[in-house]
NUDOVEX-516294 format. One line per field, with one value per residue (C-alpha): residue number from 1; residue in three letters; x, y, z. Coordinates in steps of 0.05 Angstrom, whole numbers. Layout:
BEGIN
seq <- (NUM	...)
type <- (Ala	...)
c1 <- (X	...)
c2 <- (Y	...)
c3 <- (Z	...)
# end
This chain:
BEGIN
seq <- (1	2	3	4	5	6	7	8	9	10	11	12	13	14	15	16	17	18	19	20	21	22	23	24	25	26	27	28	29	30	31	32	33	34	35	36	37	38	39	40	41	42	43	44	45	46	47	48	49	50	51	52	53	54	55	56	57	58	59	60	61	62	63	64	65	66	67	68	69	70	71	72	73	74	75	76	77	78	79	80	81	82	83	84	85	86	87	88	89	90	91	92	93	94	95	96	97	98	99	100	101	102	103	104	105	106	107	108	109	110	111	112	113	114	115	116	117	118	119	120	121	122	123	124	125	126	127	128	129	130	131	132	133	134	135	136	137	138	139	140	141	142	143	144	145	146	147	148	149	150	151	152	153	154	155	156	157	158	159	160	161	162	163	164	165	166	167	168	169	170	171	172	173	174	175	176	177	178	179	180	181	182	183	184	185	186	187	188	189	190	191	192	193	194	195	196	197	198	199	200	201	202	203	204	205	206	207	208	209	210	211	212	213	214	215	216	217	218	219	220	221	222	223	224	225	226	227	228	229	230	231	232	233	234	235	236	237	238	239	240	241	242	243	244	245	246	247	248	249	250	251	252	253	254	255	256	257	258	259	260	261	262	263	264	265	266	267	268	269	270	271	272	273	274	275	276	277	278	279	280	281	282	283	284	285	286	287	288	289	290	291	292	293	294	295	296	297	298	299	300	301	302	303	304	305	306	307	308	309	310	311	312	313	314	315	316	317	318	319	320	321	322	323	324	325	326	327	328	329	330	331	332	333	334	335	336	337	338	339	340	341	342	343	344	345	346	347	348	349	350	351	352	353	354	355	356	357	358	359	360	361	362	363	364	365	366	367	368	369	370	371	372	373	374	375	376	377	378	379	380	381	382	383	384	385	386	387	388	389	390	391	392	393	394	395	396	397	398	399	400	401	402	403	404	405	406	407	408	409	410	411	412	413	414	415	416	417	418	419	420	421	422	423	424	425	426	427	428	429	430	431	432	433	434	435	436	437	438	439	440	441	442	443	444	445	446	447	448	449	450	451	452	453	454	455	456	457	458	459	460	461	462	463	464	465	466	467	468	469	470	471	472	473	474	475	476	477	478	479	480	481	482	483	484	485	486	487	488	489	490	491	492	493	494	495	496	497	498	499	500	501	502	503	504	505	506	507	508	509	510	511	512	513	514	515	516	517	518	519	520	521	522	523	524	525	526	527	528	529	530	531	532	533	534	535	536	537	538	539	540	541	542	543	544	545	546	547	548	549	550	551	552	553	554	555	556	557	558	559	560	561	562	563	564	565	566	567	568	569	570	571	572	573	574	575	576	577	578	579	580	581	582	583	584	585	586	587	588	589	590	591	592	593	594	595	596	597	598	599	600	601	602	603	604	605	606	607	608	609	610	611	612	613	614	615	616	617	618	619	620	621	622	623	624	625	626	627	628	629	630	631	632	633	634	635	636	637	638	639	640	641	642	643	644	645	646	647	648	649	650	651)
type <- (Unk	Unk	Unk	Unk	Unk	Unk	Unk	Unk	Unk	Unk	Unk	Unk	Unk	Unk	Unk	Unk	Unk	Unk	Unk	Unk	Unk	Unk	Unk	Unk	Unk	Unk	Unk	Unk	Unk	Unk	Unk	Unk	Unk	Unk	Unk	Unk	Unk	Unk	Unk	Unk	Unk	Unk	Unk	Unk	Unk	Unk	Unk	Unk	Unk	Unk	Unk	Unk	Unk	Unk	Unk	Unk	Unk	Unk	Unk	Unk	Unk	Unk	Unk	Unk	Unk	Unk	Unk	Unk	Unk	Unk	Unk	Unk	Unk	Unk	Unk	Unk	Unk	Unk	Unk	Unk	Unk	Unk	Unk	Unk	Unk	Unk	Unk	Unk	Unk	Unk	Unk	Unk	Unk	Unk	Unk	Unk	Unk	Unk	Unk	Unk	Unk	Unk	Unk	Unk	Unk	Unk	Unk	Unk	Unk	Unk	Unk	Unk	Unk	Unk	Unk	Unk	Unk	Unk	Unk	Unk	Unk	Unk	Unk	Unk	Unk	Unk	Unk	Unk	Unk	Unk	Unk	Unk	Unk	Unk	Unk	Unk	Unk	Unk	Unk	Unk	Unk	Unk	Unk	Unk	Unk	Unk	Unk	Unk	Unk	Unk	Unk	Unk	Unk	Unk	Unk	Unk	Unk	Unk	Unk	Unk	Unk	Unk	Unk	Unk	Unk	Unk	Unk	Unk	Unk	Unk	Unk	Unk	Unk	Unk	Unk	Unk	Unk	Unk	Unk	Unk	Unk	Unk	Unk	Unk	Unk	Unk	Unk	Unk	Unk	Unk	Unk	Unk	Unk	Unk	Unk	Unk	Unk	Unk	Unk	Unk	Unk	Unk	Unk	Unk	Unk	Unk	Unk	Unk	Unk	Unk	Unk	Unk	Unk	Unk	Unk	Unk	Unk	Unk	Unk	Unk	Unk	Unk	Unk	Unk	Unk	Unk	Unk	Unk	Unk	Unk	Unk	Unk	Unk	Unk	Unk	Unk	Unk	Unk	Unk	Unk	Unk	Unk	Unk	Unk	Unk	Unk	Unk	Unk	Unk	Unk	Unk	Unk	Unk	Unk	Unk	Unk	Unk	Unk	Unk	Unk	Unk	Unk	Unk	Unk	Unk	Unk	Unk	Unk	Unk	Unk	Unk	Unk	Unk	Unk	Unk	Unk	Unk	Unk	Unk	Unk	Unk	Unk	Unk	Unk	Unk	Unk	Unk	Unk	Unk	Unk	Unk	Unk	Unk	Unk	Unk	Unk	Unk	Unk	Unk	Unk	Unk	Unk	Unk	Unk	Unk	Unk	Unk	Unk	Unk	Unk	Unk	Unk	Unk	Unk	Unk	Unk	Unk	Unk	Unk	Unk	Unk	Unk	Unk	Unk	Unk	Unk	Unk	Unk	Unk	Unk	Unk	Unk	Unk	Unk	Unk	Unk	Unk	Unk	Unk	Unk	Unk	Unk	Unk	Unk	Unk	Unk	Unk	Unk	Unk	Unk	Unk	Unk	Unk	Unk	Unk	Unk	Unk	Unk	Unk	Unk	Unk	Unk	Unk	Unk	Unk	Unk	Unk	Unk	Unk	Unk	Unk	Unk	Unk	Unk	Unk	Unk	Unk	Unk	Unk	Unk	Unk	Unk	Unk	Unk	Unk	Unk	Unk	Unk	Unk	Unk	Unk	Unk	Unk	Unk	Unk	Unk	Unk	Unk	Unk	Unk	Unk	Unk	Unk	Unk	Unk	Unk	Unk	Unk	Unk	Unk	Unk	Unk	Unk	Unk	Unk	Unk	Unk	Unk	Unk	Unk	Unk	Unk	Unk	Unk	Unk	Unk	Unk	Unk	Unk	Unk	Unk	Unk	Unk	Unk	Unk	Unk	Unk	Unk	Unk	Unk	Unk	Unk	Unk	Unk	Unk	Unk	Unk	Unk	Unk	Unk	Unk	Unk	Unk	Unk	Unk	Unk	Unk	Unk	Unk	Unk	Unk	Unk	Unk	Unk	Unk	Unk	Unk	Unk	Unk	Unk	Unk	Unk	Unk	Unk	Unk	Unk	Unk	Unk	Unk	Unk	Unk	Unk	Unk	Unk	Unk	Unk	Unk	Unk	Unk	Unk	Unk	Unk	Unk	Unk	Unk	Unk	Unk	Unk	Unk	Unk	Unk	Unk	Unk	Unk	Unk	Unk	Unk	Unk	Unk	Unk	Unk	Unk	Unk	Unk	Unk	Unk	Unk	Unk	Unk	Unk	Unk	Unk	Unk	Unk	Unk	Unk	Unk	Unk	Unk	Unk	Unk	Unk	Unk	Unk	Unk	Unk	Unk	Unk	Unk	Unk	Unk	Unk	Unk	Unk	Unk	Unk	Unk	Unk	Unk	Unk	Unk	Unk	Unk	Unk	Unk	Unk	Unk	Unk	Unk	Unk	Unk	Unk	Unk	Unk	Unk	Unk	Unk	Unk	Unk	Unk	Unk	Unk	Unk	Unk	Unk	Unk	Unk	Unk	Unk	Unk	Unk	Unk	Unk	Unk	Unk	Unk	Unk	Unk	Unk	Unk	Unk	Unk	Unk	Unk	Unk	Unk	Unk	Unk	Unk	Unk	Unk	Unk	Unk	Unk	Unk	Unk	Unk	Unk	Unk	Unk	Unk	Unk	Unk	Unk	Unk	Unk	Unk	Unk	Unk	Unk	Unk	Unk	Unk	Unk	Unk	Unk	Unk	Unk	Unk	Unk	Unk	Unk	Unk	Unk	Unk	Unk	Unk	Unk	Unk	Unk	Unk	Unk	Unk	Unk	Unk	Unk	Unk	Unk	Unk	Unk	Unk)
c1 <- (808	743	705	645	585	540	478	421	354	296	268	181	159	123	156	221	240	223	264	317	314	317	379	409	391	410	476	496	474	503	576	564	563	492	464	388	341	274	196	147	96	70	75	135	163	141	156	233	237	203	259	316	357	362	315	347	369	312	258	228	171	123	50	11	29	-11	-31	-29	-20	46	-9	-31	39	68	6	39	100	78	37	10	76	90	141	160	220	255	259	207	208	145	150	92	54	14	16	-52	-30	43	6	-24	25	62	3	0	84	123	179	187	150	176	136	167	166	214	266	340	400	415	343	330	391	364	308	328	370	320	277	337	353	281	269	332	299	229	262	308	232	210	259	252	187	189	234	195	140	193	204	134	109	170	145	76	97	137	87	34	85	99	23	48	10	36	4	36	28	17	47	22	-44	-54	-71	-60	-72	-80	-78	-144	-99	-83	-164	-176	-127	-143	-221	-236	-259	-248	-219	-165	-172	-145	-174	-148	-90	-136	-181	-123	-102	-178	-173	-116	-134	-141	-89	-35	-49	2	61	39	40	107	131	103	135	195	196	179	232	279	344	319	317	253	241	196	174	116	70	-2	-70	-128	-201	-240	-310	-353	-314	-254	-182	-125	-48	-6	71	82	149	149	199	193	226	240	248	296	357	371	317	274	283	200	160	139	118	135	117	79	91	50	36	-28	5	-61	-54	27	8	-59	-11	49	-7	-41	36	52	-15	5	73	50	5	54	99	48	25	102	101	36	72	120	72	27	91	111	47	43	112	112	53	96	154	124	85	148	177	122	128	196	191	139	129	87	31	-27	-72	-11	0	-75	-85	-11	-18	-85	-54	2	-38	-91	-21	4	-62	-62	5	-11	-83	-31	26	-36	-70	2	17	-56	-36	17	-9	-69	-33	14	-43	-21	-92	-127	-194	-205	-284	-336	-411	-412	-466	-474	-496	-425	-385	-417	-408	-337	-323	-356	-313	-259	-273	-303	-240	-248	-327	-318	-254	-300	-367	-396	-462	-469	-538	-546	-599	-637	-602	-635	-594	-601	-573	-505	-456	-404	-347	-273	-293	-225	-230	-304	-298	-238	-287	-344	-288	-257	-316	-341	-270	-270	-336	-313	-252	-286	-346	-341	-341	-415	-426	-488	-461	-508	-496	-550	-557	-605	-615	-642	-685	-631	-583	-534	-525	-521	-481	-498	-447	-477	-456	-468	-398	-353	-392	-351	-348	-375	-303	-274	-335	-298	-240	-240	-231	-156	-101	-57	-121	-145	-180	-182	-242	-206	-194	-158	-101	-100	-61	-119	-105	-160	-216	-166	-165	-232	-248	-204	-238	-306	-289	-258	-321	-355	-390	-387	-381	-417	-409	-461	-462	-511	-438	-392	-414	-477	-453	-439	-462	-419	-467	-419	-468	-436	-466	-500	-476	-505	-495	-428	-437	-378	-392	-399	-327	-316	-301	-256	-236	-191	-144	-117	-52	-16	-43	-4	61	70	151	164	231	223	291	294	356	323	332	277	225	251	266	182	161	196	171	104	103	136	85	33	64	98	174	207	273	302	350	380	408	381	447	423	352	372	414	346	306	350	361	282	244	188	116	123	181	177	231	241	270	317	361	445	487	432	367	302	294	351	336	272	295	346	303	251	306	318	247	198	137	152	101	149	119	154	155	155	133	120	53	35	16	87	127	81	87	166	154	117	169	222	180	137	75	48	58	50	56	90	74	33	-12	-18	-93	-55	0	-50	-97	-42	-13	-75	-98	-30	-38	-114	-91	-26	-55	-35	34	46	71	122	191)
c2 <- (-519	-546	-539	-482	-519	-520	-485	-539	-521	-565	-573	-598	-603	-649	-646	-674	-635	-578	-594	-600	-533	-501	-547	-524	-446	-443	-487	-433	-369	-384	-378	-419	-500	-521	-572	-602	-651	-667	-687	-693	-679	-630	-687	-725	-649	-633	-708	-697	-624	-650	-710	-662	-641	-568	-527	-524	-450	-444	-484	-479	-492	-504	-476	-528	-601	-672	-675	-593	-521	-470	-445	-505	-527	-459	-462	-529	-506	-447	-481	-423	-393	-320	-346	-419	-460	-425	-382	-402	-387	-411	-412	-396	-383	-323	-257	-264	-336	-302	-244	-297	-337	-281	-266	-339	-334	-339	-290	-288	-310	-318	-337	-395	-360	-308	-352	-347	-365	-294	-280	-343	-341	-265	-291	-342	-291	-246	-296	-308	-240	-216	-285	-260	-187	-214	-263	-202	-160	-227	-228	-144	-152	-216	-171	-112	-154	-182	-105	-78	-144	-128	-46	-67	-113	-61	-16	-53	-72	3	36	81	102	128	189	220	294	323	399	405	379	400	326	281	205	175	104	75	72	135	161	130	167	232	221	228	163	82	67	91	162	221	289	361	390	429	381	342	407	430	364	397	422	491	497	466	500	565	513	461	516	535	474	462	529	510	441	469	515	489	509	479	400	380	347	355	317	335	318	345	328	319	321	274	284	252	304	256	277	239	253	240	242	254	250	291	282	334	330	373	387	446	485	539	595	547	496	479	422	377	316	289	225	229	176	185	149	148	162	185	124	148	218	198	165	223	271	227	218	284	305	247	271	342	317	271	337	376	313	315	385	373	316	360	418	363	329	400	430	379	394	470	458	394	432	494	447	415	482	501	431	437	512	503	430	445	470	419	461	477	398	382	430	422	349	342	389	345	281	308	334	260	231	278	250	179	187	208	159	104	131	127	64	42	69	30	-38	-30	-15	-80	-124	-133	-121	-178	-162	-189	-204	-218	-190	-125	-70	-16	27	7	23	85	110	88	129	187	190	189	244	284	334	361	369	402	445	475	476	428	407	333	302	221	178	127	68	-5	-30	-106	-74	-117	-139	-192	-135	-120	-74	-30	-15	-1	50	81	83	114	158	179	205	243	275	292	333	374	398	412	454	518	526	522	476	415	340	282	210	153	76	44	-30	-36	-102	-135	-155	-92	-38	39	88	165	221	295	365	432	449	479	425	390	417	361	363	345	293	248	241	255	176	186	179	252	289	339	382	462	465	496	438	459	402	337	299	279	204	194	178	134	91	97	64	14	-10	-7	-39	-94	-106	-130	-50	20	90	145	225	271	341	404	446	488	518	471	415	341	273	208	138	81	14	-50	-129	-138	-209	-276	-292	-332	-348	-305	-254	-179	-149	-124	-44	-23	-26	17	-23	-8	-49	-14	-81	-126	-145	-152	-154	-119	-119	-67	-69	-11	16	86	108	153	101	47	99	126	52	38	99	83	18	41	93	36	5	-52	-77	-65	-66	-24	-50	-14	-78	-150	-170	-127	-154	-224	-215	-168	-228	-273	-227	-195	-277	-222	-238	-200	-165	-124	-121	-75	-126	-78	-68	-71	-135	-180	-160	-177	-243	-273	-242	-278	-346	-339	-317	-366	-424	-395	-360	-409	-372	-300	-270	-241	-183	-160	-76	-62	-2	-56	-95	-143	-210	-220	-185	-224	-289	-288	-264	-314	-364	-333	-344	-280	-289	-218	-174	-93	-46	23	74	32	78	70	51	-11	-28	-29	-69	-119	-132	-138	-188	-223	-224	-248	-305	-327	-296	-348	-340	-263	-264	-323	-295)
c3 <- (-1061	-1064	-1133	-1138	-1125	-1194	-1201	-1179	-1232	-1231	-1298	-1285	-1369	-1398	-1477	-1476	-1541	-1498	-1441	-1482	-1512	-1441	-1423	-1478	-1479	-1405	-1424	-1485	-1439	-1368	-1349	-1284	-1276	-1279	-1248	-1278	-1243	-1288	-1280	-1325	-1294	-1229	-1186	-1200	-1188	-1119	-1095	-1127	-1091	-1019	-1030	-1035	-968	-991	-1038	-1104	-1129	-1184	-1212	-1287	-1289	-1348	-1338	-1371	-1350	-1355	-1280	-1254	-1276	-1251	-1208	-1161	-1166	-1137	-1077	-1066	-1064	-1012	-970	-943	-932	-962	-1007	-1036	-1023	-1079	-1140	-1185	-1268	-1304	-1381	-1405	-1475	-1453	-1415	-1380	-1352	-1342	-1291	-1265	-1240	-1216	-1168	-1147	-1121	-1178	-1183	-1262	-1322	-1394	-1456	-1487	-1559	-1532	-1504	-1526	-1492	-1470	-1449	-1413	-1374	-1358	-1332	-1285	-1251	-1249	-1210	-1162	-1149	-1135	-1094	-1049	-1048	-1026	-972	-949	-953	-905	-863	-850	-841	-789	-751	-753	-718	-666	-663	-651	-600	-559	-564	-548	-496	-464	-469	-437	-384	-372	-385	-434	-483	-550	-591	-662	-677	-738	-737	-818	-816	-733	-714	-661	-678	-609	-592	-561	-496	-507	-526	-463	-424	-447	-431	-509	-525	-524	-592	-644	-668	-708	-670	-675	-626	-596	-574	-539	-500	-486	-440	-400	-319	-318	-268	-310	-382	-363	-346	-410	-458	-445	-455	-522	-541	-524	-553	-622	-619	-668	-631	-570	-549	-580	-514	-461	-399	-349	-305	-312	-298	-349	-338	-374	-403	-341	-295	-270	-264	-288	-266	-338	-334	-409	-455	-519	-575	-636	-703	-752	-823	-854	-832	-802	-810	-845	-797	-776	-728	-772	-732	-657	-607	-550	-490	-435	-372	-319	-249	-220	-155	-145	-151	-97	-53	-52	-30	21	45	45	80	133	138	157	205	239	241	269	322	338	359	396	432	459	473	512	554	566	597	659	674	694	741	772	784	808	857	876	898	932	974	991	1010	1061	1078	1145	1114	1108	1067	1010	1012	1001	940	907	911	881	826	825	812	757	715	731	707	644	629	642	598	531	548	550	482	451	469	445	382	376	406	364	288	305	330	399	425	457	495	560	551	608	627	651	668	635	687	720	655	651	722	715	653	678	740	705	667	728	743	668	661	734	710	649	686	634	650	639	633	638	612	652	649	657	719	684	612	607	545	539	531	555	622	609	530	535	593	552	497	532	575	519	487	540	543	479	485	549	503	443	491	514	581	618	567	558	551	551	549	536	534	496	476	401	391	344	393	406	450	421	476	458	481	451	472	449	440	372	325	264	188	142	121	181	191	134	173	244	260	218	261	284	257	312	263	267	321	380	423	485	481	451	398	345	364	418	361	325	389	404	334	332	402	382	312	357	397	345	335	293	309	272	284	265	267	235	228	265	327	332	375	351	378	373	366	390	372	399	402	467	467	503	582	584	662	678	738	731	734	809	819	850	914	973	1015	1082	1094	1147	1194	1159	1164	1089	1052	999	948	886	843	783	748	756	837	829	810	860	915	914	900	969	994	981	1011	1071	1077	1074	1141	1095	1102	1033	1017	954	897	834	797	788	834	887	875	883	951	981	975	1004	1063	1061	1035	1015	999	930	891	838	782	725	669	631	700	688	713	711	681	716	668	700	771	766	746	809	860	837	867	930	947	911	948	932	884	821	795	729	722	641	601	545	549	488	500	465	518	580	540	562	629	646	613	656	720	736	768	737	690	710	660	680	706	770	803	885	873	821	879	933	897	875	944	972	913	936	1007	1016	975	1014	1084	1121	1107	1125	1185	1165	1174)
# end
């Protein structure tokens, strides 16, 4: 067993007489081993304790030496730390130097007058022991630090705020975070209970107040959680989730709040975004049912008017009217599945405009005819500026005409019928374009003004169908052009007038887009292969073509496709990709081989540049997005055929 290691004291006096005394005292007093090391002067004393590999366990330490006092020798013993190296004693001749020295880091003093065996001995472990309480006081108070960073830390990390209550002197001391929080102010306060809860919305005092009544309730929890709001000083609101934690003092009866902690945390952007959710959910739910209602409407008409077709399929007059009917319902149908798919293109990015010079006076003829059947349908009135046959702008022919068509739509719904809708052109002398479309229709709150552009938003104005994505689409186009769109209205019932201003652009030396054109066929002796898993599409496709005078053979498979075109060698075939077997990819690629001259026309209800990218890679010539109209097949074939006349009649 190894021996107890011996009590290590430093001795730093100057009198050797006097040194020996203390040896001696300490010697007669102590029941432990002791252990001295000597200096006689400050000096020699701090170079012998640096020297050591472990502090000694006390040091004596006279206050008046050659070279120092206790004092300087003690600050060099801290340097700057809270404590020194170890339990320090100074033997001293006076009280006033004793305080002194105490102040300075000492632990202990003893006048050298009063020294005995017993009461030196005393003293040096009372130095000890209080050194050990004031390291132990160090160490507690390091910790608590550690302690309160980390808290801080994890409340900066989190955003909460802390605030302590009071409940005997009815105060809340509130952090700065928290003062800020609350509205009350920017820095560290103490204010009155009241003035916390006077910041509470009206709307949420009832439910607060509750809780705080239960909370105090001494039987209860103590807790509370809750979210509120809180209106600060300048008039803005604040959402607060806020945990409570009360304790009290006293049993039973007596049993009283006395104090409690107060976390709370600003939620005011989640609490923005779960209502602008939640108001996007309900209108996606209501766009959903208006989906429905919209895809619905065209079909009672279609299959009334197919009834009447096959019940009396003579009459020429029947034909004429149902079929018109037939094709506006078609067209109505078409115009939503188009604005959907815009939607959709236009939120991903798929999107690419197809710019060249165009007249204006064209776009807007265009546009209006579109919209024709419905300005005739509700007697609308439509008035149209003079338009400067040489105004032109570098634009994408299609998405402008939308624009412009869309607009103009949107008025004739939103009118009563016999209604006034105008549309103007006029070039501004900056460089752009600004397209007018006014009516005197149902007008648009100031309200709805903010965000008619929003996607599903139709608004409450009695439109008589419609999904509230038109003006979403519209946007997006003009914002793509390079342009803005503005709405302006005096209020509901007083009309409203849509500015659409775009960049006129510079002459690029491409032509004028061409309009459109009728094509008679029937002289031609033109062969035709359309392949679609659904019979009905392929079946009036072949129809159609028939009907034109062309050859055309039908297939329901990419097998079937392939064989056709060996046995037709068509000038064009037409392929729906997603077909069973073989899908119209690998179709393609096969008949490519055998009929290198047939123009491959890919049938898709998809249309990004994405989805024509890889038919082209697969060997398509085109790319036709469904549903084709006869006015899109007529012009295609005849596109087709001018080109590669000289091969038509080539068996």
């Amino acid at each position: 067993m190894e021996p107890e290691k011996p009590f290590h004291i430093v001795l730093v006096e100057d009198s050797p007489d006097d040194s020996a005394d203390t040896r001696r005292m300490l010697l007669l007093g102590s029941m432990q081993r002791l252990k001295f090391t000597e200096a006689r002067t400050g000096r020699e004393g701090l170079a012998i304790i640096s020297g050591l590999e472990e502090p000694p366990d006390c040091i004596l330490l006279d206050f008046c030496l050659p070279d120092m006092n206790a004092i300087e020798i003690i600050t060099a013993l801290r340097d700057g730390r809270e404590l020194t190296p170890c339990p320090v004693l100074v033997l001293t001749g006076s009280v006033t130097g004793g305080q002194n020295v105490i102040r300075a880091g000492a632990q202990d003093y003893l006048g050298k007058g009063w020294a005995t065996p017993e009461v030196l001995t005393r003293a040096v472990q009372n130095a000890v022991e209080r050194y050990s309480l004031g390291r132990e006081r160090m160490i507690a108070m390091e910790q608590l630090r550690e302690t309160s960073d980390r808290l801080t830390l994890g409340l900066e990390v989190s955003g909460f705020t802390l605030a302590h209550v009071d409940y005997v002197e009815g105060l809340t001391h509130l952090s700065a975070e928290a003062a800020r929080m609350y509205g009350i102010g920017e820095t560290e306060m103490t204010v009155s209970r009241e003035a916390v809860h006077a910041t509470l919305h009206p709307d949420d005092r009832k439910e607060f107040s509750e809780k705080i009544e239960e909370s105090l309730n001494p039987q209860g929890t103590g807790y509370f959680e809750m979210e509120h709001r809180v209106v600060a000083a300048d008039g803005r609101v604040r959402w607060l989730r806020v945990h409570k934690r009360v304790f009290f003092a006293g049993n039973g009866a007596s049993a009283h709040a006395v104090r409690s902690i107060l976390a709370a945390l600003d939620i005011t952007d989640k609490k923005t975004a779960e209502i602008k959710l939640a108001e996007t959910s309900k209108r996606k739910d209501e766009f959903l049912a208006m989906l429905a209602h919209e895809l619905r409407n065209p079909l009672a008409p279609l299959l009334t008017g197919m009834e009447l077709l096959l019940s009396s399929p003579g009459d020429g007059n029947l034909i004429a009217k149902v079929g018109g009917m037939m094709k506006r319902q078609v067209g109505q149908m078409s115009h939503l599945i188009d604005d959907l798919l815009d939607v959709s293109r236009i939120t991903t990015g798929k999107i690419e405009l197809q710019k060249t010079r165009v007249p204006l006076v064209l776009l807007i003829s265009e546009a209006v005819e579109s919209v024709q059947p419905l300005l005739d349908q509700f007697q609308h009135e439509l008035v149209q500026g003079v338009i400067d046959p040489g105004l032109e702008v570098i634009a994408d022919r299609h998405r402008l005409t939308q624009i412009i068509s869309n607009l103009l739509s949107n008025a004739a719904k939103y009118t009563p019928s016999g209604g006034r809708i105008s549309v103007e052109v006029e070039a501004t002398p900056h460089g752009t374009v600004v397209i007018t479309v006014a009516d005197n229709g149902n007008g648009i709150t100031p309200e709805l003004q903010e965000r008619i552009f929003d996607l599903f938003d139709q608004g409450t104005n009695g439109a008589k169908d419609g999904l509230g994505i038109g003006l979403t689409v519209v946007r997006s186009l003009v914002e793509m052009h390079g342009g803005t769109i503005a709405v302006r209205s005096p209020g509901k019932g007083l009309g409203s007038t849509f500015t659409v201003e775009i960049p006129s652009g510079a002459v690029i030396g491409e032509p004028a887009a061409p309009a459109g054109e009728s094509y008679m066929l029937s002289d031609r002796g033109i062969r035709v292969v359309v392949a679609d898993d659904s019979p009905s599409v392929a079946d009036i496709m072949g129809l159609f073509f028939k009907m034109e005078g062309m050859e055309c053979k039908v297939a329901y498979d990419g097998e079937q496709a392939v064989e056709a075109t060996a046995e037709l060698n068509p000038h064009i075939a037409f392929l729906d990709l997603g077909m069973p077997r073989v899908d119209g990819y690998e179709a393609a690629k096969r008949i490519r081989i055998g009929n290198p001259q047939t123009y491959l026309v890919a049938l898709s209800g998809w249309g990004s540049e994405d989805d024509r990218r890889k038919t082209t890679e697969a060997g398509f010539d085109e790319h036709m997005v469904k549903p084709a109209t006869p006015q899109d097949l007529r012009q295609l074939v005849a596109r087709v055929t001018e080109v590669h006349h000289a091969t038509l009649q080539t068996p």
